[in-house]
Structures are given as structure tokens and as C-alpha cells.
C-alpha positions as CSV (number, residue, x, y, z in Angstrom):
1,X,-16.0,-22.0,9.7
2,X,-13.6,-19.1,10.4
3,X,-15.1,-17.2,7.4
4,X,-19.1,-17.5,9.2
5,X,-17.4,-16.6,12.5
6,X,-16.1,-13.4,10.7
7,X,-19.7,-12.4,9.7
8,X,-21.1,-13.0,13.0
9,X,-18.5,-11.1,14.2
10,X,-19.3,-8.3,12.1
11,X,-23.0,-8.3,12.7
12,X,-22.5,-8.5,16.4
13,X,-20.5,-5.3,15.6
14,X,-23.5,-3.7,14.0
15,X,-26.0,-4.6,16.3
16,X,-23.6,-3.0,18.6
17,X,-24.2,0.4,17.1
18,X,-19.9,-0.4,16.5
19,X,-19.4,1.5,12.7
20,X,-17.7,-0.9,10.7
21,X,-14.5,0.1,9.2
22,X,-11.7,-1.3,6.8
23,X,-10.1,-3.0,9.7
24,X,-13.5,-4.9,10.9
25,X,-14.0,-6.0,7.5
26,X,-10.1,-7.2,6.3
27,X,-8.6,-9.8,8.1
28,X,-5.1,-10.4,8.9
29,X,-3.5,-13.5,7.6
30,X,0.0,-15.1,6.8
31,X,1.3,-17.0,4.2
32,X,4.2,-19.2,4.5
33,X,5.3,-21.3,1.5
34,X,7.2,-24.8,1.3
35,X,10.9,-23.2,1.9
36,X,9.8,-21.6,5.3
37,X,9.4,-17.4,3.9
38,X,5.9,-15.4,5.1
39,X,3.9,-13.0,3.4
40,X,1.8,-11.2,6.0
41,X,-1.3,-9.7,4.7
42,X,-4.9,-8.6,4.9
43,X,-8.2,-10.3,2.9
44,X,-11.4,-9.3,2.6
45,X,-13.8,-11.2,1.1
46,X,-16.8,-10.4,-1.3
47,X,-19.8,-9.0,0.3
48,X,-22.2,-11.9,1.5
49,X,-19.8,-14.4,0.4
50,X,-20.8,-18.0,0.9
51,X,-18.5,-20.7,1.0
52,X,-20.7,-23.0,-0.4
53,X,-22.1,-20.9,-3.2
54,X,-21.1,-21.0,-7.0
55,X,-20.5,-18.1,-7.9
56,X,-16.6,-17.1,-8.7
57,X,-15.4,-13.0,-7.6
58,X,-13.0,-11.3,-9.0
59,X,-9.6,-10.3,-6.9
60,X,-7.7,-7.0,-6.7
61,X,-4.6,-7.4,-5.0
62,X,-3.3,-4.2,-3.5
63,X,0.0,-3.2,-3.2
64,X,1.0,0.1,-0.5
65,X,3.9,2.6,0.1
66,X,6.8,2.6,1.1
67,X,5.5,4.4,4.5
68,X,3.2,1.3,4.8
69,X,6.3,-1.7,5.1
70,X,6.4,-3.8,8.6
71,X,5.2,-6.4,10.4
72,X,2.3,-5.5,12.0
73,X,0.0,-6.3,9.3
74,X,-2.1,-3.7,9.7
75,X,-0.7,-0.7,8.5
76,X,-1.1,-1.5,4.6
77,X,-4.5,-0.6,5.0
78,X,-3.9,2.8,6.0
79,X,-4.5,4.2,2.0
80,X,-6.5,3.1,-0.7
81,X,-7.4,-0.6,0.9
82,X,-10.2,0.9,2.6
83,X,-11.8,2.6,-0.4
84,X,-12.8,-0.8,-1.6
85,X,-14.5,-1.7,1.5
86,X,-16.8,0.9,1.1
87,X,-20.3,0.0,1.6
88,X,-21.1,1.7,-2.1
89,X,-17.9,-0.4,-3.8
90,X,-18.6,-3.9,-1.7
91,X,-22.3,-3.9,-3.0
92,X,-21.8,-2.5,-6.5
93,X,-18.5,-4.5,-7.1
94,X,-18.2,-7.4,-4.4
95,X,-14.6,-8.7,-4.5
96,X,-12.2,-10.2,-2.8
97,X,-9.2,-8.2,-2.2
98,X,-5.8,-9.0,-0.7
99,X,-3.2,-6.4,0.8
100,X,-0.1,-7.7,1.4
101,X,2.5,-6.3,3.4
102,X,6.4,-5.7,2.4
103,X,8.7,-6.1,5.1
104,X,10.5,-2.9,6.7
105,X,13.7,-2.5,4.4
106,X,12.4,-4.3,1.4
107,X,10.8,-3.3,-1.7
108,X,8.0,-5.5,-4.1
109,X,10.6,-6.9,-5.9
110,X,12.0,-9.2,-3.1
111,X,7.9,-10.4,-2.3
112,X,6.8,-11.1,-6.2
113,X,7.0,-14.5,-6.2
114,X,5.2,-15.0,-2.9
115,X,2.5,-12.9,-4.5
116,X,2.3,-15.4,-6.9
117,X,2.3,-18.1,-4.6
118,X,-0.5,-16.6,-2.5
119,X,-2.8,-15.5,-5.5
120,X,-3.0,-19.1,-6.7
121,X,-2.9,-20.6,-3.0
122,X,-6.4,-18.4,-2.6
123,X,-7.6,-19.4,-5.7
124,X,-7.6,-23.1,-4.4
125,X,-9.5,-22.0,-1.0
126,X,-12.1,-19.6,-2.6
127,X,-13.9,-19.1,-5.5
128,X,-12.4,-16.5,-7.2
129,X,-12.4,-15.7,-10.9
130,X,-9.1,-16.4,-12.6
131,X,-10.0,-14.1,-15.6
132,X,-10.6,-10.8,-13.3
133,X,-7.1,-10.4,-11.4
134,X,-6.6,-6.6,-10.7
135,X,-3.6,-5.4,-9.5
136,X,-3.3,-1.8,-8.1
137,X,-0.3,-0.1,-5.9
138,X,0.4,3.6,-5.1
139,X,4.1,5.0,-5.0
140,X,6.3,1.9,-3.8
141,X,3.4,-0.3,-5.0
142,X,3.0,1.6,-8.5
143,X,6.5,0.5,-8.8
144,X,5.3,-2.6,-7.5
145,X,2.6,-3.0,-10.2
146,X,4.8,-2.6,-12.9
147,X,7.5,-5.0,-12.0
148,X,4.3,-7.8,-11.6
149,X,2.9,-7.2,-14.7
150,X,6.1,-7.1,-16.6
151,X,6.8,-10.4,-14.9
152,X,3.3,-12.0,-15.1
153,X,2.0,-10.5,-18.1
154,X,-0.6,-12.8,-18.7
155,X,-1.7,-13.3,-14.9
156,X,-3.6,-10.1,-15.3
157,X,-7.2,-8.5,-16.7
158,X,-6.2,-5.0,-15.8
159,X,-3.1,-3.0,-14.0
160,X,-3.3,0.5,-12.3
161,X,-0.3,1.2,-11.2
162,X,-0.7,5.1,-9.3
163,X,2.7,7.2,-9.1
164,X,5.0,4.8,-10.1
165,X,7.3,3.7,-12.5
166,X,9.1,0.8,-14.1
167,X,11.3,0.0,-16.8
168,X,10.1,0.8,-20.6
169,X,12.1,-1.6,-22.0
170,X,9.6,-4.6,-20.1
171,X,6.3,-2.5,-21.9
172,X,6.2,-5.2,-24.9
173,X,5.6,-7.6,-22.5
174,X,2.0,-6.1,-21.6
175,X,1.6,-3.7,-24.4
176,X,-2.2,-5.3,-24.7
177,X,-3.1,-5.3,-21.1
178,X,-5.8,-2.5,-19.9
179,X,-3.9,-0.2,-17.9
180,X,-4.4,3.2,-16.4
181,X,-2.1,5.2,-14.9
182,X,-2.3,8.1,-12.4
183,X,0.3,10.7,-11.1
184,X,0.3,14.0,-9.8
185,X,2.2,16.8,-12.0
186,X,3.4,18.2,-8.8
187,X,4.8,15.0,-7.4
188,X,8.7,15.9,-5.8
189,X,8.7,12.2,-4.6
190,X,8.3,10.4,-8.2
191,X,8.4,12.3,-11.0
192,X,5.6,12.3,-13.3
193,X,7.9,11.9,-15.9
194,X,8.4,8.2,-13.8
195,X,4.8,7.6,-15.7
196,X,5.1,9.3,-19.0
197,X,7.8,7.1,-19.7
198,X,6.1,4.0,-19.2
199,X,3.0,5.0,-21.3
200,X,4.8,6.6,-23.7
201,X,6.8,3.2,-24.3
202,X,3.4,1.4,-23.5
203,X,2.1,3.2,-26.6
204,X,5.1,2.7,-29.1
205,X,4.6,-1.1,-28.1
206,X,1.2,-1.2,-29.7
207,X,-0.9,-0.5,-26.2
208,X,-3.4,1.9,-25.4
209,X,-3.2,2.9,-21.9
210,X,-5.0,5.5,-19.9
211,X,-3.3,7.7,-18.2
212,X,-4.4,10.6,-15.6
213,X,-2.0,13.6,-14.6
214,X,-3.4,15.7,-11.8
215,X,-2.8,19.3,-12.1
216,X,-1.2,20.4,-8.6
217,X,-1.2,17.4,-7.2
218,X,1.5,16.1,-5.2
219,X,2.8,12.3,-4.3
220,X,-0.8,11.9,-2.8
221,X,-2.5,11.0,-6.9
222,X,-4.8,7.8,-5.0
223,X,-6.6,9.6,-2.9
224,X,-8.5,11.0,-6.1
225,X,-8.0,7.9,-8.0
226,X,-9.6,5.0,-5.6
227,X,-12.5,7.5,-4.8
228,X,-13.2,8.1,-8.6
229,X,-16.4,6.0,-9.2
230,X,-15.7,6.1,-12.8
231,X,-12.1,4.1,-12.2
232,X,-13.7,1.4,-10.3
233,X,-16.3,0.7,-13.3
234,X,-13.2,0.7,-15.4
235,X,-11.2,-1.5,-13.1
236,X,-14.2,-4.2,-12.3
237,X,-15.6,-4.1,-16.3
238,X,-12.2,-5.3,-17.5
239,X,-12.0,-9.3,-18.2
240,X,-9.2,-11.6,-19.4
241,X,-9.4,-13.4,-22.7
242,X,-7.9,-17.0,-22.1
């Protein structure tokens, strides 16, 4: 019921003449697991999604900054979410998508397993494709990719973690995992070298990641990265073998 109230919502919006944005189309949500700790975040679900259909959607879950922690549960959608609810993206690759949000003073680390939790508490409430799980992040959130994968290796179809890094030594672990990387060669927040470590040990593990290095480009690498058409074919043509 709530998820037909959110599309009437939305096309009362419309009719409206109201543009709809990232924040019309994610909604806010909270997860709260059997020993009491919450995991605020957003959701969006595939375009024209019906809850009595049978067809199963891939998820991307979205992981932000460090600039982006709170408990609003609202500002995680304030880079990169919103590229995905693009009109273009949400017709060409309809999706559901999750952003969750860390809590001021904590890093990914400290929310992993309630990631974990929530990703297989949705896949019990929607239908969502348990061999297409993206996982995406920018700065604290690259870092934040990393440390799932490494974890989860085979939770996965495809990682792209953007100005990050993580520990080499955990690259055996998901040496055969599509991933592709993104920095910025000018980044004075995290080093690019943050990223040329991981794919270099990525690579002496066996793997064969892509990785992207903007020339002059700062700590802001996803702006370029979620508006690249050709990442998000990459990203939604990747599938997990079972």
C-alpha cells in the first residue's frame, strides 16, 4: 500500500507542474534489527515497479562521504544518489537503490553488518535480483566499498569504489569480482596512490580491474564517474555467477 501511495504521490506532483527530483523519488526509511541498532536510509524503487509483478531488479546500494554522515536522512543524497534517479538511468536501467546513512562520528566500518542485514531484509520485501548487487561509494564510501567487498566477497556482481582505498592485503578475497575504480590525480584529500594500490594488488591477485585516473581532477572523481553513460552500462551489464 505505502509503495502505490508513493506513486500517487508522485503523479500528483507532476500534474502539479512540481519537477520531480531525487528527494520526490527516494524515500526515507529506517532499519532497526533484533538487538535494538538503526540504520537510517533512503530507497527508491525501480521505475513502474509493481508489487505484484514477477519480475526481480537489480540493487545498487550507495554508500556517501564523509560530509554526508547524520541523522537527518536526507543528506546522503546530496552526490551521486541522484544520478540514478535520472529520468534517462530509471528507464534505461530501472533499479532499486538504497542509500544509507553513517552516523555523525562514524565511519562504514561500524554500519557493515547492518548493511547486510538490510540488503537481505529488502530482498524478503521486494523482488530484487540476488545475482545483480552493486555497490558504489565516493571518498568515505569508496573506503566503504572496499571494506564490504573484502568482507562479503561473494555478496557482490560488481564494486566501484570512487576515491577510496582499502587494504591490499584483503584483494585475494575479490580478485575475480568486476570492479572499476575512479580517482582524481589531483586529489589532496585521498591520494590516488590510495587506488593504485588496491588495483595494483587487485592485479597481482589474478583480477582485472578497471581503473580511471582523472587528469586534474581533485577529491570531486563522481561527479564525472555517475554521469558517465558508459559506467552505468558497465555497472548494470555485470551479473553474478552462483
Amino acid at each position: 500500500m505505502k509503495t502505490i501511495w508513493f506513486f500517487l504521490a508522485s503523479a500528483v506532483l507532476l500534474a502539479a507542474g512540481h519537477s520531480v527530483t531525487a528527494a520526490d523519488l527516494y524515500q526515507p526509511k529506517e532499519y532497526s534489527n533484533a538487538d535494538g541498532k538503526q540504520l537510517k536510509y533512503q530507497i527508491m524503487l525501480p521505475k513502474d515497479y509493481a508489487a505484484d509483478g514477477q519480475q526481480a531488479y537489480p540493487l545498487v546500494i550507495f554508500l556517501h562521504g564523509a560530509g554526508e554522515r547524520g541523522a537527518d536522512n536526507m543528506r546522503q543524497l546530496v552526490h551521486g544518489a541522484k544520478e540514478f534517479a535520472k529520468d534517462a538511468n530509471r528507464e534505461k536501467y530501472p533499479c532499486f537503490v538504497i542509500a544509507p546513512q553513517c552516523p555523525t562520528g562514524q565511519w562504514w566500518g561500524e554500519s557493515r553488518s547492518l548493511i547486510v542485514e538490510l540488503i537481505r531484509e529488502l530482498q524478503k520485501e521486494y523482488r530484487i535480483d540476488a545475482n545483480r548487487l552493486y555497490i558504489t561509494g565516493l571518498s568515505m564510501g569508496g573506503f566503504g566499498t572496499w571494506d564490504l567487498i573484502g568482507q562479503h566477497p561473494d555478496m557482490f556482481a560488481a564494486a566501484a569504489p570512487i576515491c577510496g582505498g582499502g587494504d591490499p592485503q584483503t584483494c585475494s578475497k575479490f580478485a575475480k569480482l568486476p570492479i572499476w575504480v575512479f580517482h582524481g590525480d589531483a586529489d589532496n584529500v585521498v591520494r590516488p596512490e590510495q587506488s593504485r594500490r588496491m588495483v595494483d594488488a587487485l592485479k597481482k591477485a589474478g583480477g582485472m580491474p578497471k581503473y580511471t585516473e582523472y587528469p586534474g581532477v581533485g577529491h570531486d572523481s563522481w561527479t564525472q564517474t555517475y554521469a558517465d553513460a558508459a559506467f552505468m552500462e558497465w555497472l548494470f551489464a555485470q551479473k553474478r555467477t552462483p
